[in-house]
N, C-alpha and C positions, 0 to 999 in steps of 0.2 A: 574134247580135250582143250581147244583153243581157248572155250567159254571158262574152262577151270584158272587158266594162265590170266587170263583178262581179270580176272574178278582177285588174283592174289595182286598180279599188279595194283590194280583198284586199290585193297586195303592196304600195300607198303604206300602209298603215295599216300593217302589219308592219313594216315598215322605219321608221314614225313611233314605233309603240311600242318598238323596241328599241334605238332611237337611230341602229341604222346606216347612215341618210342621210345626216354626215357624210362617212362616209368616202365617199360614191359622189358626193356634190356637188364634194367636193373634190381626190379620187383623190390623197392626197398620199405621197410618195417616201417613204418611211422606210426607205431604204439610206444605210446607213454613207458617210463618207469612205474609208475604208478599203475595204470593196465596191466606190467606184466607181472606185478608185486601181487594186484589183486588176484589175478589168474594161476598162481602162484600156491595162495592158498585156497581158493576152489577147488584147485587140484589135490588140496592134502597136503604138496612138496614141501612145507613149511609150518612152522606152529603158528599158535596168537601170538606169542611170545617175540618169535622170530618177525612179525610180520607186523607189530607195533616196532619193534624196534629198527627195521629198517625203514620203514613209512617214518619215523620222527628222523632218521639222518634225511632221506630225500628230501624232507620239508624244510630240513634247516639250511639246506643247499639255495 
């Protein structure tokens, strides 16, 4: 039981010293507009139609 405690400790301090608590607190999206535009319509959720015309506003952006 002791060796479970040691070893969570272990990994908070690793992740405290190398900062990447951030990213596991926050788990944030860092996929494009565009990724999710494409994904979008792989999925069907949207037509060609739909999906030309939002990809030419992103682009003009």
């Amino acid at each position: 039981m002791m060796f479970l405690w040691i070893i969570i400790i272990g990994v908070l301090i690793y992740f405290l010293m190398n900062g990447d608590y951030d990213n596991i607190l926050n788990k944030k999206d860092n996929t494009t507009a565009l990724e999710k535009l494409n994904k979008r319509l792989a999925n069907g959720d949207i037509s060609v139609e739909e999906y030309n015309e939002i990809k030419q506003t992103l682009s003009s952006n």
